[in-house]
C-alpha positions as CSV (number, residue, x, y, z in Angstrom):
1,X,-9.6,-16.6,78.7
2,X,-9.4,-12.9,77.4
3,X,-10.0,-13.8,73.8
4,X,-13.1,-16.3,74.7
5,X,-14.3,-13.5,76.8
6,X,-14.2,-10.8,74.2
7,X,-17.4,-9.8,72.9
8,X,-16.9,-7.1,70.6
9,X,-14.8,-6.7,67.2
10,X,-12.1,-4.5,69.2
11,X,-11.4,-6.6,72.0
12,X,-11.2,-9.8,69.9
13,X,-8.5,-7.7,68.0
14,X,-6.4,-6.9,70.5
15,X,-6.6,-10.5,72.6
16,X,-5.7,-11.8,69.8
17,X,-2.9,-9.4,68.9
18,X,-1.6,-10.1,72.2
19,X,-1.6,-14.0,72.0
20,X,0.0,-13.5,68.4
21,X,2.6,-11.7,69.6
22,X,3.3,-13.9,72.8
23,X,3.3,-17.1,70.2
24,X,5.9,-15.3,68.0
25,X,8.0,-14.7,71.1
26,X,8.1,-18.7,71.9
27,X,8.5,-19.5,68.1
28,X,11.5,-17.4,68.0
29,X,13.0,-20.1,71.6
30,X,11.5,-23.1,69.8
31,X,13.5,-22.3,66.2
32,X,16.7,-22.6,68.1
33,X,16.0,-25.8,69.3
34,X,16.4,-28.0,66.2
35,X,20.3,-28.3,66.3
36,X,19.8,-28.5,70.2
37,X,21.3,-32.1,71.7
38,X,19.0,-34.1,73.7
39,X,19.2,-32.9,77.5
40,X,20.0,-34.9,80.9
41,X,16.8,-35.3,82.8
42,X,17.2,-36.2,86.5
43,X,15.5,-39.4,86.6
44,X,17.7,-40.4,83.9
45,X,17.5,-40.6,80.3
46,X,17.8,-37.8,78.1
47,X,14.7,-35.5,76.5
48,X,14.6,-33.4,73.4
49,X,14.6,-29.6,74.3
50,X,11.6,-28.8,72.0
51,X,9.6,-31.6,73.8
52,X,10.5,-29.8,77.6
53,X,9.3,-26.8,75.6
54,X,5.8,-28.5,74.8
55,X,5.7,-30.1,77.7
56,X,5.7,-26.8,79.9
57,X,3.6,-24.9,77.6
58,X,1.2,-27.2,76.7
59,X,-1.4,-26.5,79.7
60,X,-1.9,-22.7,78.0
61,X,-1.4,-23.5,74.6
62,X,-4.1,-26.6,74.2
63,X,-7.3,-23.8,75.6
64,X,-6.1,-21.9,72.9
65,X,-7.0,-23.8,70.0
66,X,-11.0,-23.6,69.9
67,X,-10.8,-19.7,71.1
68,X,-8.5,-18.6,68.4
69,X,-11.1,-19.1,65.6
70,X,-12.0,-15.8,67.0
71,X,-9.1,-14.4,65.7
72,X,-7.2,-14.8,62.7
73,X,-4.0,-13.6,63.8
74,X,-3.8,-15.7,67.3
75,X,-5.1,-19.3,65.2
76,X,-2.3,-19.0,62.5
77,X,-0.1,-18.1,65.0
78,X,-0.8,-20.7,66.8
79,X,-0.7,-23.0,63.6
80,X,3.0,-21.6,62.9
81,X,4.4,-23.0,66.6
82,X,3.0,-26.6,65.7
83,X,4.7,-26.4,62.5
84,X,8.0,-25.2,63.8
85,X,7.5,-27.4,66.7
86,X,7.1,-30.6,64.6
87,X,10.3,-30.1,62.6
88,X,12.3,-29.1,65.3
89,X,11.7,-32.0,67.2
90,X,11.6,-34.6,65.0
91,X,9.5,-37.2,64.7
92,X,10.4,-40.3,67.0
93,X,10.6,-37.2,69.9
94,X,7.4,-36.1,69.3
95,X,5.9,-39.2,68.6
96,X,4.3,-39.2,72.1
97,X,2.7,-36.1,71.6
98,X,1.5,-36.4,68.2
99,X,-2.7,-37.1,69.8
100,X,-2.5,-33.8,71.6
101,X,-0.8,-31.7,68.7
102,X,-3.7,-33.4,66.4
103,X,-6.7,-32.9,68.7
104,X,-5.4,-29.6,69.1
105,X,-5.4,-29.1,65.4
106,X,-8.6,-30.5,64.6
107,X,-10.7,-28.4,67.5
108,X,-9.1,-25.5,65.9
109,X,-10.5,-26.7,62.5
110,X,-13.8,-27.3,64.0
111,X,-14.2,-24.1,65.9
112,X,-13.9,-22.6,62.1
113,X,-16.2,-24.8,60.6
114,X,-18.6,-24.1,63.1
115,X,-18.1,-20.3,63.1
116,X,-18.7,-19.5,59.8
117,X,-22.0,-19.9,57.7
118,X,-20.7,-21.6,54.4
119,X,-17.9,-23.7,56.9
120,X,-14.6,-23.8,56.4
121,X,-14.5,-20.4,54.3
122,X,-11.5,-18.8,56.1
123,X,-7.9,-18.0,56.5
124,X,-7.9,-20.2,59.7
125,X,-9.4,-23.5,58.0
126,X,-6.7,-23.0,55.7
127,X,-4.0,-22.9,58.3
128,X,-5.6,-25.7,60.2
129,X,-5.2,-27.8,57.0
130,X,-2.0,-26.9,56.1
131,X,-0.7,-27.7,59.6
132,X,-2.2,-31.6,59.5
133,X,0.0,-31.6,56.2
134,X,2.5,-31.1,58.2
135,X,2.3,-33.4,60.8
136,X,1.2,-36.1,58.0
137,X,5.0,-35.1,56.2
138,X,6.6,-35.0,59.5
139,X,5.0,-38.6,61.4
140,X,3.8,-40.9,58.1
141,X,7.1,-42.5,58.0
142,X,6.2,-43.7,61.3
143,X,4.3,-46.8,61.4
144,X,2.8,-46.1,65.2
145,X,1.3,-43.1,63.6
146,X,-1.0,-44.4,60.6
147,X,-3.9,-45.1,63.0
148,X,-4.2,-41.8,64.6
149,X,-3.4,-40.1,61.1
150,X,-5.9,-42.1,59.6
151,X,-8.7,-41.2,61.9
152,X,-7.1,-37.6,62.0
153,X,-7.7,-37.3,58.3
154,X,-11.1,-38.8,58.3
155,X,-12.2,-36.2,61.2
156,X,-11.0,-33.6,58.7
157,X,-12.9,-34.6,55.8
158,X,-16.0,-34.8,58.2
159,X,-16.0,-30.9,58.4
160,X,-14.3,-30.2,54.8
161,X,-15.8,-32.4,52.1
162,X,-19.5,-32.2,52.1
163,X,-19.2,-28.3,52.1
164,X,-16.6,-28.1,49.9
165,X,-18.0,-31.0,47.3
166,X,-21.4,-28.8,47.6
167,X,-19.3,-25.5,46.3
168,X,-17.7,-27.2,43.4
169,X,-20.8,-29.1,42.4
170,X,-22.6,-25.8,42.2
171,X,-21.4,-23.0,40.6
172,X,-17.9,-21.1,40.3
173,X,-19.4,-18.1,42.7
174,X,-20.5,-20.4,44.9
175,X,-16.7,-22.2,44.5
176,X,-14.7,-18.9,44.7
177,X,-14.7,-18.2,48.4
178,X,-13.9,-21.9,49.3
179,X,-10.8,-22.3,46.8
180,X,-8.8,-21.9,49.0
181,X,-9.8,-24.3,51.4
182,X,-10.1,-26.8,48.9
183,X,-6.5,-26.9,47.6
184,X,-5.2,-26.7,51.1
185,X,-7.5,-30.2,51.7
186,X,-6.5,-31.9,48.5
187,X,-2.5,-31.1,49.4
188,X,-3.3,-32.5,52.4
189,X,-4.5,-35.8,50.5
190,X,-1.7,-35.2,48.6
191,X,0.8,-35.6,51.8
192,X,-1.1,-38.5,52.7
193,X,-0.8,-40.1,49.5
194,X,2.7,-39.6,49.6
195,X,3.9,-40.5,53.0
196,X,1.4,-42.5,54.5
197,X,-0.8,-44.2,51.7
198,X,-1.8,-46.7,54.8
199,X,-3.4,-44.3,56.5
200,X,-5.9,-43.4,53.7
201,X,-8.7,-46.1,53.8
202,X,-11.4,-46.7,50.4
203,X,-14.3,-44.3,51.7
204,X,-11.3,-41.3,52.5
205,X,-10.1,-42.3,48.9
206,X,-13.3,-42.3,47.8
207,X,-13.8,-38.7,49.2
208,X,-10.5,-37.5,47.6
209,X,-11.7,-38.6,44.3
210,X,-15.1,-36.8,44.4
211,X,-13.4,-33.5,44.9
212,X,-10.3,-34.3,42.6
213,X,-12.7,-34.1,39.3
214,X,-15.0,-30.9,39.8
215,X,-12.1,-28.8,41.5
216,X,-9.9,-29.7,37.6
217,X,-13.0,-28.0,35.8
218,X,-12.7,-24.7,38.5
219,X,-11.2,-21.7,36.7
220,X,-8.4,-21.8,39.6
221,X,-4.9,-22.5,38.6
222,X,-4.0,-23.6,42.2
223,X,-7.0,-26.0,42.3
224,X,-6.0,-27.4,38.6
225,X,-2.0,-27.4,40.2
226,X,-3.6,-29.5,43.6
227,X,-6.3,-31.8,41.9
228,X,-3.4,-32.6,39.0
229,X,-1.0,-33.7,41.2
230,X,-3.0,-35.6,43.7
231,X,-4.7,-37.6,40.4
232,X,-0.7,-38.4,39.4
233,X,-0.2,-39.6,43.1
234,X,-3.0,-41.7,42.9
235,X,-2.5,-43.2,39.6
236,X,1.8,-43.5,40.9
237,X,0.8,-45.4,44.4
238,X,0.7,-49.6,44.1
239,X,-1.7,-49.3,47.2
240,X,-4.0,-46.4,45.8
241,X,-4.2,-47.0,42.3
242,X,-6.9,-49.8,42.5
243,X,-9.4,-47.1,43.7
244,X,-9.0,-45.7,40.5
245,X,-10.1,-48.8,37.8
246,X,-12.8,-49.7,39.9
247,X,-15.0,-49.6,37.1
248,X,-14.5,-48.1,33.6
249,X,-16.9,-45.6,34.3
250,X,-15.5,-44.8,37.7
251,X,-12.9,-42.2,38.9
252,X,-10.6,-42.6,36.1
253,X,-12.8,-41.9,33.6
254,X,-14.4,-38.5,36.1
255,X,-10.7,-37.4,36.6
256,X,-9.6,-38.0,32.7
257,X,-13.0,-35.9,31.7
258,X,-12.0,-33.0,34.5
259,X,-8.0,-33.3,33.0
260,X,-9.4,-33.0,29.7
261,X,-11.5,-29.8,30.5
262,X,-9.2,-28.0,32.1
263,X,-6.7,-28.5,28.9
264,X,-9.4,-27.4,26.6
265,X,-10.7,-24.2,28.7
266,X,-8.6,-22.9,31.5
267,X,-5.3,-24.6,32.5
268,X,-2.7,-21.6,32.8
269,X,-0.5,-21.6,30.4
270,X,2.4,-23.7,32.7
271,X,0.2,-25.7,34.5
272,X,-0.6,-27.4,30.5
273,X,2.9,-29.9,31.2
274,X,1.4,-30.6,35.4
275,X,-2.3,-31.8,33.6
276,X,-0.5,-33.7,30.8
277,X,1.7,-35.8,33.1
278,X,-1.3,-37.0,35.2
279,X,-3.2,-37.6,32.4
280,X,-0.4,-39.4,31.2
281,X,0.1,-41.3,34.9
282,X,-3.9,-42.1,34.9
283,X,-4.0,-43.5,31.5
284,X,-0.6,-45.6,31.9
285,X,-1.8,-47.7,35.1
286,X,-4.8,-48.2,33.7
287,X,-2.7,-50.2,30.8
288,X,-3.2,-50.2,26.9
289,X,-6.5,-51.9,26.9
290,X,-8.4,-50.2,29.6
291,X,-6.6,-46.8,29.2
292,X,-7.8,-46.9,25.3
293,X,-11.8,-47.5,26.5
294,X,-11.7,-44.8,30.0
295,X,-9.7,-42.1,27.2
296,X,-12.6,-43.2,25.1
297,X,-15.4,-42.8,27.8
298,X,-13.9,-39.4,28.8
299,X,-14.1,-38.0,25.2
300,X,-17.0,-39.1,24.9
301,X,-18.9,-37.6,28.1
302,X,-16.9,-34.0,27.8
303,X,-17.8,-33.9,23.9
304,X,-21.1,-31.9,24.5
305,X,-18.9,-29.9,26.5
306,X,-15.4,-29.4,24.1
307,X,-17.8,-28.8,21.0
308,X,-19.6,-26.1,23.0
309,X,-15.9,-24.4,23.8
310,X,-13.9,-24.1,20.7
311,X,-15.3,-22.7,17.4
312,X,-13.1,-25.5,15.5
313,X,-12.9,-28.3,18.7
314,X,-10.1,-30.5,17.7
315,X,-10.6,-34.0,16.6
316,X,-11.4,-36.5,19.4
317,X,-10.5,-39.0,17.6
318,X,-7.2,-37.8,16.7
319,X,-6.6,-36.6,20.1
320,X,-7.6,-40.6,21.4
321,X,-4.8,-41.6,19.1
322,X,-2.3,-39.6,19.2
323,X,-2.4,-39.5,23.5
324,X,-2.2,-43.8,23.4
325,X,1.1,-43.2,20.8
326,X,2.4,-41.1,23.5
327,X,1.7,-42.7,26.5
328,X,5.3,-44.3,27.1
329,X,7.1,-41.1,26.2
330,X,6.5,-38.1,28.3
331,X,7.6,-35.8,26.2
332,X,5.6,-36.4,23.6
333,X,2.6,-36.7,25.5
334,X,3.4,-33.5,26.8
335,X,3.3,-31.9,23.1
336,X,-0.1,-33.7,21.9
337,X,-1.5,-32.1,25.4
338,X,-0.1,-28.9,24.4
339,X,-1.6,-29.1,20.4
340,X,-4.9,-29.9,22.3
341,X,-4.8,-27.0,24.6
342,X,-3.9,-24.3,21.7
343,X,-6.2,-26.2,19.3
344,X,-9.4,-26.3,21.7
345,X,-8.7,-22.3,22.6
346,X,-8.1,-21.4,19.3
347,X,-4.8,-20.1,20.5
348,X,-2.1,-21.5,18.4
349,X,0.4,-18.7,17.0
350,X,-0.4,-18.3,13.5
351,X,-0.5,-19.4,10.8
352,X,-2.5,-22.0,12.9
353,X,-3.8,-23.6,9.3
354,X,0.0,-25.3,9.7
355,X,-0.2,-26.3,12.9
356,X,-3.4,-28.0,12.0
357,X,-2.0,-29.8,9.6
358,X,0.6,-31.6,11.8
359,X,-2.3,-32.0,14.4
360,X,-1.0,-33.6,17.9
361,X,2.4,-33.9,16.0
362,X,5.0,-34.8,18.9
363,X,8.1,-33.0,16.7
364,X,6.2,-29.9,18.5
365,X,8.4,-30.4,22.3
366,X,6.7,-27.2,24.5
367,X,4.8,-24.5,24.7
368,X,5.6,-21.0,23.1
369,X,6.5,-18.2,24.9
């Protein structure tokens, strides 16, 4: 009541201190808890500790959620005691409070996205997202949970993805200040993808996929990191991979094009191995036909682009090649990804004349130091 009261920078500050500091003190009871044995309750049965801990905190703790978008330090704190909560309790304990814990989390994402002009562009969106992750990790494996993850997940791309597909579709300044936000949202697909594929239906899919490619061509190494690894995921997943040959011009060829961008342009110099394996995972589930037409399509729509970015721009055709030789060997798809990158930069440690001459040559295993 203090902090929604507060109506000056000051006073937020120190209601929010003040809840902070009262969180840490319940965080520091709740991380004893997780070794704790279930307790005797008088009606009989037995009750996890950390859910008699929820259950006699929860009437102050749930008002706090919309509020503490007014303060930084109270949200995350906030954010911190769900997190510890859910892994101290486990998931069949929790299971029955899982709705409150989410509701709890998505008001708290709301408040933010309302609060701020360009939405979502703040530390608390960021802890908001990262805490669904955790509750996706923590309850996916359980089947009773998919529906409310599910419509958890698409609540949270209702306030994230048309602000945050507007950034990357604009500009990199206009990008910048949402970075953030965006790789904490495309781990969270991520999680999803990984524990509880069920729970992410076509137009959610369809949603990740619309990020995944523009956030690859973001001069971000932690967007490149996120969008690669989610693309692998997709690509990996029996249930999720059909998404991705919808059509040979569809997300396949968008996330291949992004993949093949970031190689050419701005990959860091490790993350070169991260966008070679999902290159790799997108081109081997599409199979030796289709994979050979969407690495075709890809070259062929960034080509504008990689002849614009390199003085000498490798040879496409070379590249298209050598990357279907290497599909089935990792390794050596990893060193015709790594040829591409110092070839399209211009970066290859001299004499580069010989390196050219053994273009996309697999005997070259990694990177240089």
């Amino acid at each position: 009541a203090t902090l929604a009261a507060a109506d000056d920078a000051e006073s937020i500050a120190v209601a929010g201190a003040a809840i902070a500091a009262a969180l840490a003190r319940l965080r520091s009871v709740a991380r004893h808890l997780d070794s704790s044995p279930p307790l005797p309750q008088p009606g009989g049965g037995q009750a996890h500790p950390m859910v008699l801990l929820l259950g006699a905190a929860w009437p102050v703790l749930q008002p706090l959620a919309a509020p503490s978008a007014r303060s930084a330090a109270s949200f995350r704190a906030l954010c911190d005691f769900f997190v510890l909560a859910m892994r101290a309790g486990g998931a069949a304990p929790l299971l029955p409070w899982l709705p409150q814990l989410v509701d709890a989390i998505l008001a708290g994402l709301a408040a933010h996205n309302l609060a701020h002009a360009l939405a979502l562009a703040s530390d608390g969106a960021v802890c908001a997202l990262q805490t669904l992750a955790a509750a996706v990790e923590r309850f996916g494996p359980e089947e009773a949970a998919t529906p409310l993850l599910s419509a958890a997940l698409d609540r949270a791309a209702g306030f994230a993805v048309p602000n945050l597909a507007a950034a990357l579709g604009a500009s990199q300044d206009a990008a910048a200040p949402l970075a953030d936000v965006c790789v904490a949202f495309l781990e969270l697909l991520y999680r999803a993808a990984l524990f509880c594929s069920e729970a992410l239906p076509p137009p959610l899919l369809d949603s990740a996929l619309a990020l995944c490619a523009p956030a690859l061509r973001q001069p971000s190494r932690d967007l490149v990191r996120a969008a690669a690894a989610l693309a692998a995921r997709l690509a990996e997943s029996d249930e999720l991979r059909p998404r991705l040959l919808a059509s040979e011009a569809g997300p396949a060829r968008a996330l291949l094009g992004g993949l093949l961008v970031a190689l050419a342009s701005h990959a860091a110099h490790e993350m070169v191995p991260r966008v070679a394996d999902a290159m790799r995972a997108l081109l081997s589930c599409c199979g030796a036909e289709a994979g050979d037409a969407v690495l075709r399509a890809a070259l062929s729509a960034e080509h504008a682009f990689l002849t614009a970015s390199s003085a000498a721009p490798p040879s496409a055709d070379d590249f298209h090649a050598a990357a279907l030789a290497a599909v089935d060997d990792a390794l050596a798809f990893r060193a015709v990804a790594c040829d591409f990158a110092l070839l399209a930069r211009a970066t290859a440690p001299p004499p580069q004349e010989a390196l050219r001459s053994q273009v996309f040559s697999a005997s070259i295993r990694s990177p240089p130091d």
